[in-house]
C-alpha positions in Angstrom: -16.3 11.8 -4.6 -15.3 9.2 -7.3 -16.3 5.3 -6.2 -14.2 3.6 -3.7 -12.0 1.1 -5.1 -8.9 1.1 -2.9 -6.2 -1.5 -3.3 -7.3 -3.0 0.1 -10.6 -3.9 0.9 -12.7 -2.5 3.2 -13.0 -5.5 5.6 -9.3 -5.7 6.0 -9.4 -1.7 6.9 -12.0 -1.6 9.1 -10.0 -4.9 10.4 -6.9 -2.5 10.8 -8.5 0.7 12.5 -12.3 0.3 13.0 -13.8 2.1 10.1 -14.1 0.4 6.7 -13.1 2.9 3.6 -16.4 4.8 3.3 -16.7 5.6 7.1 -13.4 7.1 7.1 -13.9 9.4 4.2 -16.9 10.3 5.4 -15.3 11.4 8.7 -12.5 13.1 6.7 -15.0 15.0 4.5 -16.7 16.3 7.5 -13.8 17.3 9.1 -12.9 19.4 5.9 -10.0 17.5 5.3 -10.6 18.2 1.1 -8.8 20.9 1.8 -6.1 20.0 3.7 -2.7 19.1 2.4 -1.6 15.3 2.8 0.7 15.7 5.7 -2.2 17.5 7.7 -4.9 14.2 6.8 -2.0 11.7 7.7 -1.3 13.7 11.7 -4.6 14.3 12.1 -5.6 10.7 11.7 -3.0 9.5 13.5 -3.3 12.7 16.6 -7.3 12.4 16.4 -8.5 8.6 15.9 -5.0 6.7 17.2 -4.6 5.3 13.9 -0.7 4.1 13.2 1.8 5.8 11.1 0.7 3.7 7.8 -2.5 3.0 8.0 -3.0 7.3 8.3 -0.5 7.5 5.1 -3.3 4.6 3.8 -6.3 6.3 4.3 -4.8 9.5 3.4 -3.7 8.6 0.0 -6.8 6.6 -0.8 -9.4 9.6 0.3 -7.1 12.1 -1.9 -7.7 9.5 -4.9 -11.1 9.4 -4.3 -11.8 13.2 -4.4 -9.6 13.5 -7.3 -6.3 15.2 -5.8 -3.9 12.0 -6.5 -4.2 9.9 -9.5 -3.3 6.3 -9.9 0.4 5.8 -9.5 1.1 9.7 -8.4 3.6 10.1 -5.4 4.8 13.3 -3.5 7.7 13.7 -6.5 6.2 12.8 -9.5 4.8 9.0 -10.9 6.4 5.8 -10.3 5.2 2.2 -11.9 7.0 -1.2 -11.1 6.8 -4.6 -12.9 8.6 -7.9 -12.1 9.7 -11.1 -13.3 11.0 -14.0 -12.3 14.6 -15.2 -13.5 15.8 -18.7 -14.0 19.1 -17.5 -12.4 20.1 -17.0 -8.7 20.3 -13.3 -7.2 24.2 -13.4 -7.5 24.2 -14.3 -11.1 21.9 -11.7 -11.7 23.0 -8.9 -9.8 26.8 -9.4 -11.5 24.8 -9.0 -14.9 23.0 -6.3 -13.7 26.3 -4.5 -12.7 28.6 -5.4 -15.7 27.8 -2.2 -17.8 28.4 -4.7 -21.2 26.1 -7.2 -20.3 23.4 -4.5 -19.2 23.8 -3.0 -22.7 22.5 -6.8 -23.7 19.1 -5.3 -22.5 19.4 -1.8 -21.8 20.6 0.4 -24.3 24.1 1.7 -23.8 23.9 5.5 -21.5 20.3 5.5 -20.3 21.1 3.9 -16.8 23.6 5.4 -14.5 24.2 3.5 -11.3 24.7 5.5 -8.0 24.1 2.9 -5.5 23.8 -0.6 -4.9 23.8 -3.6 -2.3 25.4 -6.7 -3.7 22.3 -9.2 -4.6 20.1 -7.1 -3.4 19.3 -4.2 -5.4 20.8 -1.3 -7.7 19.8 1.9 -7.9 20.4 5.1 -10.2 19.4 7.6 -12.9 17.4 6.8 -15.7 19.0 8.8 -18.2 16.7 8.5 -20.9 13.7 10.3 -19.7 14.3 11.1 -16.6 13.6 9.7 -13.4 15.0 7.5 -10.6 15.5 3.6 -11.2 15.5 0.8 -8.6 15.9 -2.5 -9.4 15.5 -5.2 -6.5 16.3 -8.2 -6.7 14.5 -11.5 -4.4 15.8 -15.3 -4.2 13.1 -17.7 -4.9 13.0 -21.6 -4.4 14.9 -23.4 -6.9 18.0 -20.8 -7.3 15.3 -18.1 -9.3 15.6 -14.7 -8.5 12.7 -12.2 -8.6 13.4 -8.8 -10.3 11.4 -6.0 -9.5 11.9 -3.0 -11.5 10.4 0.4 -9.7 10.5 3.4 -12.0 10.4 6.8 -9.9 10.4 10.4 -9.9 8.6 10.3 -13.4 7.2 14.1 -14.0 4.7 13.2 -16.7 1.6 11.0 -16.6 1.4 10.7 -20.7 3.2 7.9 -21.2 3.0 5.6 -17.9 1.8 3.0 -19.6 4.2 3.1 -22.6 6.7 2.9 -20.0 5.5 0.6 -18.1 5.0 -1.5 -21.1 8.9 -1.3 -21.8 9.9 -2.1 -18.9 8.0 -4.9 -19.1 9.7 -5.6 -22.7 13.4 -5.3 -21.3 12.9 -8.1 -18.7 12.0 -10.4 -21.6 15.1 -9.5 -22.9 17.1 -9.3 -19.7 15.7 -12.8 -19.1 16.7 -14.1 -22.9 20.5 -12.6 -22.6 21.0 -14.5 -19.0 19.7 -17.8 -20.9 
């Protein structure tokens, strides 16, 4: 098994559900769960030790990383990466600009995002054309009339290039946040 290095620590687990990180993958390995697909490790958590709904999808997906089956930022479909920023502008004013397919083209380029839901200053939702994919963008009200944009990029089917995307992502809220200036 690779080192434990879960985005929680092991305090706050064994807080959670009585084991810290390393006694529950120790349990899992010697129930043979390295074999098991992640639906089985999740229900038998949760049917065998009582442990809730998400601290089994938890422990689940942080045992399959440390044997090796999931990699960072791998999800049932595919890879998904987020980034955020924070916008001088309220969540109205932003949404509207994220909506108004001209002023998107001010930071997207024209065709690569097709919008198939939304909820008005909330978030919006749709098809990255460009590479394929699934694109949520949420949107949170901070103090002083600033919005918080998160940008969640799903359904990704390649792991080359997470970090490239990541990185533009990254790049197009700079620009999202110079063409609302």
């Amino acid at each position: 098994m690779k080192p434990i290095s879960p985005r929680i620590s092991a305090e706050a687990v064994k807080t959670k559900t009585g084991r810290d990180w390393k006694a529950w993958f120790a349990l899992l390995q010697k129930a043979g769960a390295a074999d098991w697909p992640h639906p089985a490790i999740a229900a038998w958590l949760g049917k065998t030790h009582k442990v809730d709904d998400w601290w089994s999808q938890m422990i689940a997906v942080e045992y399959e990383k440390s044997t090796g089956r999931r990699k960072r930022n791998q999800k049932p479909d595919g890879y998904e990466i987020s980034v955020s920023r924070t916008l001088t502008a309220g969540a109205g004013a932003v949404y509207n600009f994220l909506t108004d397919g001209e002023r998107r083209g001010l930071w997207l380029k024209p065709h690569q995002f097709t919008v198939t839901t939304s909820a008005a200053n909330k978030r919006i939702r749709g098809a990255w054309n460009a590479a394929g994919g699934t694109v949520e963008m949420r949107l949170a009200g901070k103090t002083g009339g600033k919005t918080q944009i998160t940008v969640q990029h799903m359904k990704i089917q390649e792991e080359q290039g997470i970090e490239s995307l990541r990185a533009y992502w990254r790049d197009r809220l700079v620009e999202l946040a110079q063409a609302m200036e």
